[in-house]
N, C-alpha and C positions, 0 to 999 in steps of 0.2 A: 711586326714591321720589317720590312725588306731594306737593303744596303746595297748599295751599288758602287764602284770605285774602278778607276782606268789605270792600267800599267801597261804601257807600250804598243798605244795603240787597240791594244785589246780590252775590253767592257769584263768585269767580274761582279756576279751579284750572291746574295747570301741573304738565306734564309731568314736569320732574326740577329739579335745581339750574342746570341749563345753562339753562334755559329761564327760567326765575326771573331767573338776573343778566342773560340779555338781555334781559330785558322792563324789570328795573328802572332798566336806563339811561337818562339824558335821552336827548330826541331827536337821532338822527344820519341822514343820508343814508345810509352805509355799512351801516348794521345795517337801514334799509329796505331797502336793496340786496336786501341777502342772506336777507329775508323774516323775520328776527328780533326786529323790532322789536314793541313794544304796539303794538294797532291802537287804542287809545283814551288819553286820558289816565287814565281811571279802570282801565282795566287795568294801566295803569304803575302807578299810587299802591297798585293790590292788589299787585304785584311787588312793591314797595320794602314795604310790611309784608308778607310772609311772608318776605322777603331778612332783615328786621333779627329775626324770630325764629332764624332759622336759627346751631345753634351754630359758633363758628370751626372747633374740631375735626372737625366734619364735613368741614372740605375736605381733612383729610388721609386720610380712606377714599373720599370719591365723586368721582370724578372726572372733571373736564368735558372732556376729550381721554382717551382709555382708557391706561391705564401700558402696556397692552400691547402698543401702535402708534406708540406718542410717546412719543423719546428726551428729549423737553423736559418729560413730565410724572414721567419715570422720574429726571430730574436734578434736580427741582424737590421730590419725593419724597423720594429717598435721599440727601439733604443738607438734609432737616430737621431742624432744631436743638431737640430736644423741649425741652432745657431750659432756652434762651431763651426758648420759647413758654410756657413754664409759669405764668409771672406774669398770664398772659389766656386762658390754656388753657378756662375756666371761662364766658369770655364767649360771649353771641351777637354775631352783626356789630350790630345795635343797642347793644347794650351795650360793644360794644368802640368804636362810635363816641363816644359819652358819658364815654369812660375818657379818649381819645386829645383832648377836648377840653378837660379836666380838669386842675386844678394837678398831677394825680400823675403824669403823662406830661412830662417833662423830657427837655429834650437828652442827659442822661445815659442816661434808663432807654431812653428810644426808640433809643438808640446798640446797647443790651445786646439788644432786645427784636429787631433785623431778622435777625438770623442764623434766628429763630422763625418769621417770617413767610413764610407761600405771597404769590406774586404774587395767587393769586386772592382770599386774604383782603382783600390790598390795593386790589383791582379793587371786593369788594363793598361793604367799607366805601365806598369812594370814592363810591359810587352811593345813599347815603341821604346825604351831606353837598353844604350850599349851597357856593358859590366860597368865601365868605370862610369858612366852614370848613376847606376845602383850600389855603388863606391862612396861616391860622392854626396850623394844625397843621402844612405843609412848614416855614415859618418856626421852629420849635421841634426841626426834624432836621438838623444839621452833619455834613456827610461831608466830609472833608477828604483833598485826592490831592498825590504829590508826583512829579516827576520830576526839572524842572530848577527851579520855582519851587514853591509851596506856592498848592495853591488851596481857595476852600472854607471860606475863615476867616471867621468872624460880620464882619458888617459891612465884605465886601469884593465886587468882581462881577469876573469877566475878562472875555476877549473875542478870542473865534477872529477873525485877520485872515485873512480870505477873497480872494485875491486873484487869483481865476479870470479866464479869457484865452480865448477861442471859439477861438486856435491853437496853445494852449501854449507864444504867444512869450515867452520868458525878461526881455527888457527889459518890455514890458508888465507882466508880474506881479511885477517889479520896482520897478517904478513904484508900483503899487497896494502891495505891500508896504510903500515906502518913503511913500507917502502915511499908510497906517495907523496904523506907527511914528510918525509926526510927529504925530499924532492922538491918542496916545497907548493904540493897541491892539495885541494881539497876545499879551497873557500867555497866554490859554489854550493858544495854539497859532498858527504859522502854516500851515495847512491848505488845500493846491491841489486841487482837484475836477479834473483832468484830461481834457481831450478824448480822448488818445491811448491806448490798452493797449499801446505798442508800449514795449517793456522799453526800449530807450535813450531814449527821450524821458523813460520813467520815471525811469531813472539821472539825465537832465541835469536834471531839476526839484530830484529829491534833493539832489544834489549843490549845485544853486545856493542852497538853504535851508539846506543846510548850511555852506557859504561863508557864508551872512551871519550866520547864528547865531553860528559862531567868530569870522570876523574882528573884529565890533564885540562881540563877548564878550554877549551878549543874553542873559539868562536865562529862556527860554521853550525850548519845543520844536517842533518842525515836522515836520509830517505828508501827504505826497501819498494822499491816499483813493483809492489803487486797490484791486483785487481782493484779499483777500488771499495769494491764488498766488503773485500778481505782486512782493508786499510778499515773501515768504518767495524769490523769486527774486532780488532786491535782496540782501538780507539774504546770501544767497550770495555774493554777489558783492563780496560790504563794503561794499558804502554804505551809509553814512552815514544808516543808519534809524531815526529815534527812537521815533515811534507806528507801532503797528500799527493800520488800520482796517480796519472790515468793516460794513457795512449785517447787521442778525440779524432775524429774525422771534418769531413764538412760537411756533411749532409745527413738528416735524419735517419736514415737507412744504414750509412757507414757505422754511426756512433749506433743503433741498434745490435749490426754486426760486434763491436765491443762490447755488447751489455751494456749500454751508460744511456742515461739521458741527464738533460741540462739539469733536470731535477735533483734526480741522485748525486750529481758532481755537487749541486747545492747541499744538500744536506752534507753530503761528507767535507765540507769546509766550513760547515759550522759545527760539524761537531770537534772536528781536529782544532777549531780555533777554543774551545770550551776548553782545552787543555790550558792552555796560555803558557807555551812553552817558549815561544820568541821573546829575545831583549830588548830592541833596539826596531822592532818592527811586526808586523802579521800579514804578508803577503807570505802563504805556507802553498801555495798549488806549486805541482809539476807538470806541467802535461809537454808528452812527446806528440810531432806527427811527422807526415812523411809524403811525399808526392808520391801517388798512386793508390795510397791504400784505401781511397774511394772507390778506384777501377779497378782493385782485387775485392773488393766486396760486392761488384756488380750495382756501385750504388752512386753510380757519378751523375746518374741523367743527361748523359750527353753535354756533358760539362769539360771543359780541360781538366786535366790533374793540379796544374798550377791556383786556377783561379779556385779546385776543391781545396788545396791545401789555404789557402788562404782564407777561406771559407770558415776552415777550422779555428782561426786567428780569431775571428767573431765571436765565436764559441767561448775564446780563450780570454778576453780581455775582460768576460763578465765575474770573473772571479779575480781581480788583479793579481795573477801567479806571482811569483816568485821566479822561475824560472817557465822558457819554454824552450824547446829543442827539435829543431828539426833533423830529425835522425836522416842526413839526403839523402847514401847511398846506398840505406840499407836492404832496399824491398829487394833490389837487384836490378840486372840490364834490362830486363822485360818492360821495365818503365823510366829509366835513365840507363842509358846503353853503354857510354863509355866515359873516360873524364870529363870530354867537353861541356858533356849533357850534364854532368854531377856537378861542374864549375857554376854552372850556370845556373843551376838548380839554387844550389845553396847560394849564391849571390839575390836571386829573388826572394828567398822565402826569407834572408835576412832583413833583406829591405823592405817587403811587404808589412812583415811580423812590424819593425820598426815603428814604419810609417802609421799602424795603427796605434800604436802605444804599446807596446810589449816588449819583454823584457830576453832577447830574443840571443838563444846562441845554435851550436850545432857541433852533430856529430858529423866531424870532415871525418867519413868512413866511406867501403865499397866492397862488395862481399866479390868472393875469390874466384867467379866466373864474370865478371863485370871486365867491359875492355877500358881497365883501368887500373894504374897500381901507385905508389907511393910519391913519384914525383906529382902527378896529377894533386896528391893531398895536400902535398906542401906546397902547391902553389892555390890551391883554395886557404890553406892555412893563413899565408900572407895578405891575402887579398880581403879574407874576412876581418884581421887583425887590422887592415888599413882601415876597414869599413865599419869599426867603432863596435865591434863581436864582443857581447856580457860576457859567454865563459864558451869553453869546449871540454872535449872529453880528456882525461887523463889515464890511458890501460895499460898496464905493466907490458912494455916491450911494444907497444899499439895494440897487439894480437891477443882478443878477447878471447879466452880458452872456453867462456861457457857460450857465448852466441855465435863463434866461429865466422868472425870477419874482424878485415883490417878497420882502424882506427886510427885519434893518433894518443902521441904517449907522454910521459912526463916532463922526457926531455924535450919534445917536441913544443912544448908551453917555456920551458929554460930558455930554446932559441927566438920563438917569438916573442918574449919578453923582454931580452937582450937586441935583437934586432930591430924591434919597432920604440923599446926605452916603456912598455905599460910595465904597473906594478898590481901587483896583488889587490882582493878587498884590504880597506887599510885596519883594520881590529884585527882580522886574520895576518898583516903581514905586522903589525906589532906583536901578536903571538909570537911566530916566528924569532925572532928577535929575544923574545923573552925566554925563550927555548934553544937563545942558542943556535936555533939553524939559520939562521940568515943575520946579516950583518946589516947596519941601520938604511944601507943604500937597497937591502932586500936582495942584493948576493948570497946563493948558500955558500955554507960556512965547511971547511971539509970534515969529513966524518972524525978526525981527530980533537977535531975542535969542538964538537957536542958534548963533554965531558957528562951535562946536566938529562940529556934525554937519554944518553946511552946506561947511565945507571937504574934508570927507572925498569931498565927491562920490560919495555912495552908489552913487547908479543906473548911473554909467559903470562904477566895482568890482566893482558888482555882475553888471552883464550888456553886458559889451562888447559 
């Protein structure tokens, strides 16, 4: 079906719906890339009005990846929820954006309303709203996950302690662990990016997060992000596995490129759940994704990278995760070029993630040839925090020594904590307290005043 829309006088037409939401996007590198992009501004502003005519229901007969080549379009499909969708079934994406700004869109109805929702609705809307519309409206969606703590509550932020090693030495990411902790991070997860795929390297990282999780009674979870083969060969073996992670795409081809299918991802969440290691919950998925890493796999079909990442959210909600993470900045400028594009990046994928139901944070990062550098992060920092963000990254100094990009850091979570008033998951931030590192308002406490964790001599316990 053909589209047609006037901007100043001048006629602009387009090929199908596929073509439509890539033109309507703000500018990206990545959608230049791949030749998708408006070639004018005024062809973008004819996109976004023939986008906001277009009814919602149309995206569940046309389809912008064919159902019958994509297991992601066929899974995105046949777990439509018509009758969640029914209360907006009526609208066009313009009129669904005007609904979703509106008193009548509440935490509650937006809770009821994602089971309704295609990721692609979510992509289109997303592309007629300014940031602080996508501010506005993530802010008004609560997903709440549980494992070992509860995260996701109004008015709280976590925080993955990232304590990656360029050798997978055990004392080193120890160290950085036990720096975190004292820092006051780590509810979301303690999560190792790994050098090695070699399964006993794997075991002994397992293993040593797992020692510190039981010993000092932590209530958080801990996760080595390898492959998920490798996670299901753990898992064999009993250790000591709490999250399953996996890098996911949006489209059948991308997630091939990762070695995964929707299948595998199933199997390895039920066998991690066979453990029954969670207290207080069993949402145990991680999954990362990232704009672009569709159109580095050659597997976008002529798709934006936005509406692919979003794509991948589809994917995501069939396992209710535990966490998801949109890593924005990390492919590089090739596909988000400078701040503006990474601001805005991560503003969408928050509110997309959101709006479907998911449990949605991010890595505010930009690798070191990107035109972009630390103010850039910290004003995504705030603007996520405004926008109701589950958790973010926590890297010793930002600057991850094994993946070699900026991030952000410990302290970086102290000031957005103090500056926006969120608190910790609350088990994790009564730990805390119980340990002496923070005081009942969830202040840390100064290093002289830990008397109780500084005797325990963590780091020797931990990794002789």
């Amino acid at each position: 079906m053909r589209y047609t829309a006037r901007v100043a006088s001048q006629s602009f037409e387009f090929d199908d719906l596929r073509q439509v939401m890539a033109m309507a996007s703000p500018p990206r590198s990545g959608d230049e890339l791949a030749g998708v992009a408006a070639r004018s501004a005024q062809q973008r502003m004819a996109a976004r009005y023939a986008l906001a005519e277009v009814p919602l229901a149309r995206f569940l007969s046309e389809a912008l990846v064919p159902y019958e080549r994509d297991n992601i379009t066929r899974l995105i499909i046949d777990t439509h929820d018509a009758a969640a969708f029914a209360p907006v079934a009526s609208l066009t994406v313009g009129g669904f954006r005007d609904w979703l700004l509106s008193d009548a869109a509440t935490t509650e109805v937006l809770r009821a309303l994602a089971p309704g929702l295609t990721p692609e609705m979510a992509a289109a809307v997303s592309k007629l709203m300014r940031n602080q519309d996508l501010i506005a409206v993530a802010r008004k969606c609560s997903v709440v996950t549980r494992f070992r703590n509860t995260l996701g509550l109004p008015g709280r932020i976590a925080v993955r302690l990232q304590p990656n090693h360029p050798t997978d030495d055990l004392r080193g990411i120890a160290a950085s662990t036990l720096d975190g902790l004292l820092m006051g991070a780590g509810d979301a997860v303690i999560g190792v990016n790994p050098v090695s795929d070699n399964l006993q390297a794997l075991a002994r990282l397992t293993h040593m997060l797992g020692e510190v999780i039981e010993r000092f009674d932590i209530p958080t979870q801990s996760c080595v992000l390898t492959h998920v083969t490798n996670t299901l060969r753990l898992v064999e073996q009993r250790a000591p596995v709490d999250l399953v992670f996996q890098s996911i795409g949006g489209t059948e081809d991308a997630n091939r490129a990762f070695g995964i299918t929707p299948e595998l991802l199933g199997e390895a969440h039920d066998a991690a759940r066979s453990l029954s290691r969670g207290t207080v919950g069993n949402n145990l998925m991680y999954f990362e994704t990232g704009q672009g890493s569709a159109l580095s796999a050659n597997a976008n079909h002529g798709v934006d990278q936005q509406t692919c990442e979003a794509r991948a959210y589809g994917l995501a909600r069939r396992y209710r995760p535990l966490l998801v993470n949109t890593v924005v900045g990390f492919i590089g400028p090739e596909y988000l070029f400078d701040g503006k594009q990474i601001i805005r990046a991560g503003l969408e994928d928050h509110f997309c993630g959101k709006l479907l139901g998911l449990p949605m944070g991010c890595d505010i990062c930009y690798t070191n040839h990107a035109e972009a550098d630390q103010d850039d992060m910290d004003n995504l920092l705030v603007l996520l925090g405004s926008a109701g963000l589950n958790f973010l990254m926590g890297v010793p100094g930002a600057d991850d020594v094994m993946l070699n990009y900026q991030s952000t850091s410990f302290h970086d979570a102290l000031f957005l904590r103090r500056t926006l008033g969120l608190k910790r998951a609350p088990e994790f931030e009564d730990w805390l307290g119980r340990m002496q590192i923070a005081d009942a308002a969830g202040q840390l406490l100064d290093a002289g005043a830990t008397p109780r964790l500084a005797g325990m001599n963590m780091l020797s316990a931990l990794a002789p």
